[in-house]
C-alpha positions as CSV (number, residue, x, y, z in Angstrom):
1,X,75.7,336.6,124.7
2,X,77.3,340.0,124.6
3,X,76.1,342.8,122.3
4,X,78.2,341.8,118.8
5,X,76.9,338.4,119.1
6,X,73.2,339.3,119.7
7,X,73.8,341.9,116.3
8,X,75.2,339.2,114.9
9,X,72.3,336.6,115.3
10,X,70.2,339.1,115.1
11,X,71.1,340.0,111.1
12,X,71.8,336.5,110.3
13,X,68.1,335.5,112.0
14,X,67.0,338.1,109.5
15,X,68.6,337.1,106.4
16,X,67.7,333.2,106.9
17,X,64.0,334.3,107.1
18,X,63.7,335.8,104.1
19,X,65.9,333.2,102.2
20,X,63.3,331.2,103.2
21,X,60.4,333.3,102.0
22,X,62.1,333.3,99.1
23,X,62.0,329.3,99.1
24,X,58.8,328.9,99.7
25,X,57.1,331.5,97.7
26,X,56.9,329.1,94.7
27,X,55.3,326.2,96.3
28,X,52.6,328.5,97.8
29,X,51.7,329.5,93.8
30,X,52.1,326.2,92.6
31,X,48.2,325.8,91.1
32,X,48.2,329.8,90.2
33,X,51.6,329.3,88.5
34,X,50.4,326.2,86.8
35,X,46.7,327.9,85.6
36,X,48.7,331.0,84.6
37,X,51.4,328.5,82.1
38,X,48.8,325.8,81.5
39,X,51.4,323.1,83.4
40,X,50.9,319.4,84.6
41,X,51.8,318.3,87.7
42,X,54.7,316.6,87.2
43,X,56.4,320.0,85.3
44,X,56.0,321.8,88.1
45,X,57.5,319.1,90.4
46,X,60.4,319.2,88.0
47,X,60.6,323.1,88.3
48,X,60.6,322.3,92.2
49,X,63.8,320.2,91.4
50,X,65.6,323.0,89.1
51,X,64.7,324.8,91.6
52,X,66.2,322.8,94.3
53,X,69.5,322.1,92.2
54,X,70.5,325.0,91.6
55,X,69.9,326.3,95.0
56,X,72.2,323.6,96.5
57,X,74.7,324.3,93.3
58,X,75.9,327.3,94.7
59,X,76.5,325.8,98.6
60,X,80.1,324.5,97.6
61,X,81.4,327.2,95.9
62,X,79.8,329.5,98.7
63,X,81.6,327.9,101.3
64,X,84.9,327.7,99.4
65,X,84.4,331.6,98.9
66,X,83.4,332.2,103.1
67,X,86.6,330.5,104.4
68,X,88.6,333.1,101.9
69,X,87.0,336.5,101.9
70,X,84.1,335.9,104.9
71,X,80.5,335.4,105.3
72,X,79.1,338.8,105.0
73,X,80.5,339.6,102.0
74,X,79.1,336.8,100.5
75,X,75.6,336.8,102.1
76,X,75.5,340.6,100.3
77,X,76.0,339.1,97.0
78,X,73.8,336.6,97.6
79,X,70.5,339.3,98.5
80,X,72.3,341.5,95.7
81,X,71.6,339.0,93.0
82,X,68.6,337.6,94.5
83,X,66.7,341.1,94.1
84,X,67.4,341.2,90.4
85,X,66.5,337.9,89.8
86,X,63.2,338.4,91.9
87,X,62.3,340.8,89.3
88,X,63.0,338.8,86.2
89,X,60.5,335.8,87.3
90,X,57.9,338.5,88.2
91,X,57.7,339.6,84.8
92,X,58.6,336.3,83.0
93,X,55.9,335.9,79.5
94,X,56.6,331.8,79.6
95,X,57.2,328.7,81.3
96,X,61.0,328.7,79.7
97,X,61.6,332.0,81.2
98,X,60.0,331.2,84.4
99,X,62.2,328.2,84.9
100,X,65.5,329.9,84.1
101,X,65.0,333.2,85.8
102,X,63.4,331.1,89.0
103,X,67.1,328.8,89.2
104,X,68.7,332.0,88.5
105,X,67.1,333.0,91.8
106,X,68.2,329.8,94.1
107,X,71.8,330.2,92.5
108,X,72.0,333.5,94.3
109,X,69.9,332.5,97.4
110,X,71.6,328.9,97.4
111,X,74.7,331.5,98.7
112,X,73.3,332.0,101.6
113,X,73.6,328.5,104.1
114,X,77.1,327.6,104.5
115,X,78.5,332.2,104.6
116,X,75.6,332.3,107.1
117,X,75.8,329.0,108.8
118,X,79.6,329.5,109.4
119,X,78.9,332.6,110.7
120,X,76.7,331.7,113.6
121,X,78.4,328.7,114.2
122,X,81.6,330.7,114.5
123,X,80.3,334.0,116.1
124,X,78.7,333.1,118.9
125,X,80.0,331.0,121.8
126,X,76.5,329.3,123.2
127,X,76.5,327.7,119.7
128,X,73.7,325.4,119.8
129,X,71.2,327.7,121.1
130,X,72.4,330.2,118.3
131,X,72.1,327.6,115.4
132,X,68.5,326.8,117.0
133,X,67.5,330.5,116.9
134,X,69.1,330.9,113.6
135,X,66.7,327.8,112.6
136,X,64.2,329.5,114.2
137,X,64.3,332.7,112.0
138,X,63.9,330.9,108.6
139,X,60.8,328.1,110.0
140,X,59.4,331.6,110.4
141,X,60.3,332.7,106.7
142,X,58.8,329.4,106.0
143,X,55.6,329.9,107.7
144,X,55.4,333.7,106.1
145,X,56.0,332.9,102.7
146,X,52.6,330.9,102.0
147,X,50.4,333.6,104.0
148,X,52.5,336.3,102.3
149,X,52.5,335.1,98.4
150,X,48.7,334.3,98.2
151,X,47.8,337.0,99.8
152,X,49.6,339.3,97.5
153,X,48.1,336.5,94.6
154,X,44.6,337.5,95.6
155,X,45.5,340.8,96.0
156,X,46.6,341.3,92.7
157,X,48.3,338.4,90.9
158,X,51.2,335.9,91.8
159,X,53.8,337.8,90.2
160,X,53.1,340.4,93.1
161,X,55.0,338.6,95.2
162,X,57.9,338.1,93.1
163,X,58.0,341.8,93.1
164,X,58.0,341.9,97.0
165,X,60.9,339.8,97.5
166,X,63.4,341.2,95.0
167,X,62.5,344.9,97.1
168,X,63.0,342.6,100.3
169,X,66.3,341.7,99.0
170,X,67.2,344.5,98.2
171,X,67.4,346.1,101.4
172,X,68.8,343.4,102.8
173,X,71.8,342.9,100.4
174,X,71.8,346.9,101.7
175,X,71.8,346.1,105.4
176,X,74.7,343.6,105.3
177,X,76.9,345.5,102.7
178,X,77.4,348.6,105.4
179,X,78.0,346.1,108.6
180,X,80.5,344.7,109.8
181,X,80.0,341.2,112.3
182,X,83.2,339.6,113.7
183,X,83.8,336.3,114.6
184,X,84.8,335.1,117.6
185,X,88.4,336.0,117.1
186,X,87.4,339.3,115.3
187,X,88.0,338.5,111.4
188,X,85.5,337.8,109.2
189,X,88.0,335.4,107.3
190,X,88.5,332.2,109.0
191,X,91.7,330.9,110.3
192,X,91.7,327.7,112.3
193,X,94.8,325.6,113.1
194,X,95.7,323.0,111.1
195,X,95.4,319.6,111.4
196,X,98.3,317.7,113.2
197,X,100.5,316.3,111.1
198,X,101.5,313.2,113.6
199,X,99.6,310.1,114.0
200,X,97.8,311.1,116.7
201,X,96.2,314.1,114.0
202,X,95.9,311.3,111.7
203,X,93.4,309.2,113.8
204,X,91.5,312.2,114.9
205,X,91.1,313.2,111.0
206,X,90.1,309.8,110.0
207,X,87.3,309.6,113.0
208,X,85.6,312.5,111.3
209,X,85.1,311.7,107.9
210,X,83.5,308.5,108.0
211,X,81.2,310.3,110.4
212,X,81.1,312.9,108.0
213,X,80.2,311.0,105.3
214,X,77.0,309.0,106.9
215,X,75.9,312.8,108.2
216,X,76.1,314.0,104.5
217,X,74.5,311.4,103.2
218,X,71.9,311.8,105.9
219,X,71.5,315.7,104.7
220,X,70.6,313.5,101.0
221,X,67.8,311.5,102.7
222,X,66.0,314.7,104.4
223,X,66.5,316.8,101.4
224,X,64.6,314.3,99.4
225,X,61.5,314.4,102.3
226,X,62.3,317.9,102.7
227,X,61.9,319.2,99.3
228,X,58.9,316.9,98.1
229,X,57.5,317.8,101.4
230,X,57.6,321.4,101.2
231,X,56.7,321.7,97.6
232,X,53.2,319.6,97.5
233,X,52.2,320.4,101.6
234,X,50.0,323.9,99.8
235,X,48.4,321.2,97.5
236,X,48.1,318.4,100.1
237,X,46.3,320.5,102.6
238,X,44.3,322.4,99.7
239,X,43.1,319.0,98.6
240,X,42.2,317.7,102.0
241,X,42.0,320.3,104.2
242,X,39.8,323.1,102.5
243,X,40.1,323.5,98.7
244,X,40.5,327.8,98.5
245,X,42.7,328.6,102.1
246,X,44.0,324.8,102.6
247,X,47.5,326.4,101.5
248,X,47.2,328.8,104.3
249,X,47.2,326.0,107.0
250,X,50.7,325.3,105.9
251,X,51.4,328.7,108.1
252,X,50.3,326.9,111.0
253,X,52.3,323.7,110.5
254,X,55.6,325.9,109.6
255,X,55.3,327.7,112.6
256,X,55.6,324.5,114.6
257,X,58.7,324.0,112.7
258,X,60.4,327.3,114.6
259,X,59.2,326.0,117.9
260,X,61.4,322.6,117.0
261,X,64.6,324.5,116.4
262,X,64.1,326.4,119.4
263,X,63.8,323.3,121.0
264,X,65.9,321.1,119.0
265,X,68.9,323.8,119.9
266,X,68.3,323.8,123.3
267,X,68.8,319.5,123.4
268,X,71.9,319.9,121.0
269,X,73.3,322.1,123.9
270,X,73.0,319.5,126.4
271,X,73.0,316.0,124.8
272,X,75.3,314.5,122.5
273,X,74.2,315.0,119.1
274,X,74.5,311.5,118.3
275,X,72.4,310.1,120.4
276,X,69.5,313.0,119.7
277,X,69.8,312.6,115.8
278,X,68.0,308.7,115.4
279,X,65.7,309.5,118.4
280,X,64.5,312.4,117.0
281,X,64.5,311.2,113.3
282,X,62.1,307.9,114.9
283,X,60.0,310.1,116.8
284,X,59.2,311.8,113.1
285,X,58.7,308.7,111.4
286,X,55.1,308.3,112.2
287,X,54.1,311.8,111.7
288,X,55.0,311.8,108.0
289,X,53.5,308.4,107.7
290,X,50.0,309.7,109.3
291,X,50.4,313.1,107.1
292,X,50.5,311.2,104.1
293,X,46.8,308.9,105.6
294,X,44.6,311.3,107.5
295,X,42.7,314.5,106.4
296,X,40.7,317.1,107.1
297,X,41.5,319.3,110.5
298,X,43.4,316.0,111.5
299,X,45.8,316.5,109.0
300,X,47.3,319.8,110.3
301,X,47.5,318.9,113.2
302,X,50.0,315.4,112.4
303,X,51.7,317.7,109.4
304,X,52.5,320.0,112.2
305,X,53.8,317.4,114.4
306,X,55.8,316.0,111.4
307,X,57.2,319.1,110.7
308,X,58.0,320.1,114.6
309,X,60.2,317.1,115.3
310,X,62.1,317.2,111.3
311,X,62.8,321.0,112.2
312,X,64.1,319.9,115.9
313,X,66.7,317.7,113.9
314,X,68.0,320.3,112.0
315,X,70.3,322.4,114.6
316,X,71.6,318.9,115.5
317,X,72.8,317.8,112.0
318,X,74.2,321.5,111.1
319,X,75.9,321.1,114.6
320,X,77.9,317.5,113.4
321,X,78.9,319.4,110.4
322,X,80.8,321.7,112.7
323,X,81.8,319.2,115.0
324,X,82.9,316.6,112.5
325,X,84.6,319.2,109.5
326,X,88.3,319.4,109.0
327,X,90.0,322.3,110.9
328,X,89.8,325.3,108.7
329,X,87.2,324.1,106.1
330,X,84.0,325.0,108.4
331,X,82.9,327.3,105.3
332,X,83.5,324.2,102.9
333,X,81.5,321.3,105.1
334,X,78.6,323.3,105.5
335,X,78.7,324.1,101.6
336,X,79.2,320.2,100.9
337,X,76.5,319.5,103.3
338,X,73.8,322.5,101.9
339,X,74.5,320.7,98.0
340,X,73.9,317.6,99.3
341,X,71.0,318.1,101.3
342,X,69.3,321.3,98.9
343,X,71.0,320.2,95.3
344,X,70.8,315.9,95.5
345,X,68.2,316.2,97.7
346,X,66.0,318.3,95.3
347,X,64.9,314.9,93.6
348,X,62.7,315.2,96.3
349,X,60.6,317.3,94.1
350,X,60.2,315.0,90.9
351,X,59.9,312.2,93.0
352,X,56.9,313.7,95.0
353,X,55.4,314.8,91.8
354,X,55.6,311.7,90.1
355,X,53.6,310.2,92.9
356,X,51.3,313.0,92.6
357,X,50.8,312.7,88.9
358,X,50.3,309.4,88.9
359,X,48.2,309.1,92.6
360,X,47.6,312.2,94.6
361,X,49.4,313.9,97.3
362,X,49.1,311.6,99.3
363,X,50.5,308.8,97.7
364,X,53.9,311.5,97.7
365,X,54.0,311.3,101.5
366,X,53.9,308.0,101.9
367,X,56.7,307.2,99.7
368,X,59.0,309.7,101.5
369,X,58.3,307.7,104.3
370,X,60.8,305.3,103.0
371,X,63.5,307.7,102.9
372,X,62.9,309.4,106.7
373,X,63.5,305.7,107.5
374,X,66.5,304.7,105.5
375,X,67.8,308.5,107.3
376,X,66.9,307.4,110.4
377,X,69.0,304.0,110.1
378,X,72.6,306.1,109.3
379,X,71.5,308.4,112.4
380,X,71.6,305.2,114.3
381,X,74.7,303.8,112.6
382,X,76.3,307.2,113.8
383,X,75.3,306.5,117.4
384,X,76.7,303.4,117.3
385,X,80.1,304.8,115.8
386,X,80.1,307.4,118.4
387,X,79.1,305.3,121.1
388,X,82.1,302.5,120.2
389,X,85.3,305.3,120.1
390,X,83.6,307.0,123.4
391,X,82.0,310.5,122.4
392,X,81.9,313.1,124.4
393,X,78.9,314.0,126.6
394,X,78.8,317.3,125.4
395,X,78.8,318.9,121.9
396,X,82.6,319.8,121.1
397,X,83.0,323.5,121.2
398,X,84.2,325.1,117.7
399,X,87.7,326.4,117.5
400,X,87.5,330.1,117.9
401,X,88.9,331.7,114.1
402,X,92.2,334.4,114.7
403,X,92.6,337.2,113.3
């Protein structure tokens, strides 16, 4: 990588991280948040899905607004808004306020996936090692956020940490409104050639959107594990791990969630995707089956596992969105794929809190079971599909953008 593509990752890295912070930083508050407005379970599970809707509301219109004016202009918007709505949770008096000011806050921060995603994906030549280290940055955001929010909660009180992210935001919307990071062709504004108009363009564009289709419909299936997942781990390893710092192990199992990016990017850049995505999806299958069974020091341990190989998949699923988008529309995939996967897949959150209101937190994990598996079944229809019309070896490189 040359020195404007290492600025580049480097400012993306840093922006995914904190949107992730940002994520996470309810979950870690989850009982405080639910002491502080006297809430049951399954409220807050449904706050989890606001939360989650509106974050992935925004993807489409974000992408729609990156192909026309470019991705650091709307990744400043994104931090811009995010910082004022930061504050308006932090000093929210009720539940009502809470919930509207807090999917005010994933409107804005929902910006961020398909302006940054495009970016990397279109900035940096080596592009699954970039999308791994991009992945990287925000399973550390992840792993912050839980240490960071309860700490500042004992330190003072939960809305403390509120505080800190909209001044986090704040500089970053600062940071990326005086820089400029070129793609590959050096415009922000993406221009890639059309498709063909002959029937040789016309078979090429219908092998990518049933392919398209079964990989959005995949991002559906891991939203739904991913957000119950995420929201109820603080409470799962509080209630079976160690009842006053059990949220703090989630740390631990988040960090192992970098170290699959890292790892799952380096695979993407030397394996067809296809053929990674159901391997990698089974291998996970019994990790979120044992989180959801064992406890005690046991259980971070197989959480982290869980969590290392669903991270490792992630840089290979935002890497068939690239390969598999229309010419032109990189922006718009990724913001079809971040709704699908953040907005649909937010039921994740009522569904895991059903379970938990009715059994416990465990009972959550083993029902998202069923839908790692159902995920992992399109991954393997993909292979199949791939395998059948003779994919390539390699990952397809993206079209470099023109000025």
């Amino acid at each position: 990588m040359n020195a404007e593509e290492r600025r580049l990752i480097t400012y993306a890295a840093a922006a995914h991280s904190l949107v992730h912070v940002i994520e996470l930083t309810y979950p870690a508050l989850l009982s405080r948040i639910e002491d502080d407005f006297g809430l049951r379970v399954v409220i807050t599970g449904a706050i989890a899905t606001a939360f989650g809707w509106a974050f992935g509301s925004t993807a489409i219109p974000s992408g729609f607004l990156t192909d026309r004016f470019g991705s650091r202009r709307v990744i400043t918007y994104s931090f811009a808004g995010a910082a004022v709505l930061a504050v308006l949770v932090a000093v929210s008096p009720n539940a009502w306020s809470f919930t509207a000011a807090l999917a005010g806050l994933a409107v804005f921060v929902g910006l961020y996936h398909p302006a940054g995603l495009s970016l990397v994906a279109q900035g940096v030549r080596g592009r699954g090692m970039a999308l791994g280290l991009h992945g990287t940055a925000g399973n550390i955001g992840q792993a912050l956020a839980p240490a960071l929010a309860i700490g500042l909660a004992i330190l003072v009180d939960w809305r403390l940490a509120f505080f800190a992210v909209a001044a986090m935001s704040a500089v970053m919307a600062m940071a990326f409104a005086t820089t400029r990071l070129d793609l590959l062709g050096g415009s922000e504004v993406i221009h890639q050639r059309s498709v063909d108009s002959t029937p040789d363009g016309d078979r090429r564009r219908d092998k990518r959107y049933l392919p398209l289709l079964i990989v959005y419909a995949g991002f559906i299936l891991g939203g739904i594990v991913y957000r119950g997942a995420i929201t109820y781990l603080p409470t799962h390893m509080e209630d079976f791990v160690n009842e006053d710092f059990g949220g703090a192990f989630v740390t631990v199992a988040l960090l192992m969630g970098a170290v699959g990016q890292l790892v799952g990017g380096m695979l993407s850049s030397r394996w067809p995707l296809e053929r990674l995505a159901p391997v990698i999806g089974l291998l996970t299958l019994p990790a979120l089956l044992l989180t959801g069974i064992v406890t005690g020091p046991a259980l971070v341990l197989v959480s982290s596992i869980f969590i290392f190989f669903y991270f490792a998949n992630q840089p290979i699923f935002t890497g068939l969105i690239a390969d598999y988008s229309p010419p032109g529309a990189v922006g718009r995939a990724y913001g079809f794929s971040f709704f699908a996967g953040f907005g649909l897949g937010s039921l994740g959150g009522v569904i895991a809190g059903a379970l938990v209101d009715q059994w416990d937190t465990q009972a959550a994990f083993l029902g998202l079971t069923i839908f790692l598996a159902v995920a992992v079944a399109l991954s393997t229809a993909l292979w199949v599909m791939a395998e059948r019309r003779g994919a390539p070896q390699t990952p397809e490189p993206i079209p470099e953008a023109t000025a």
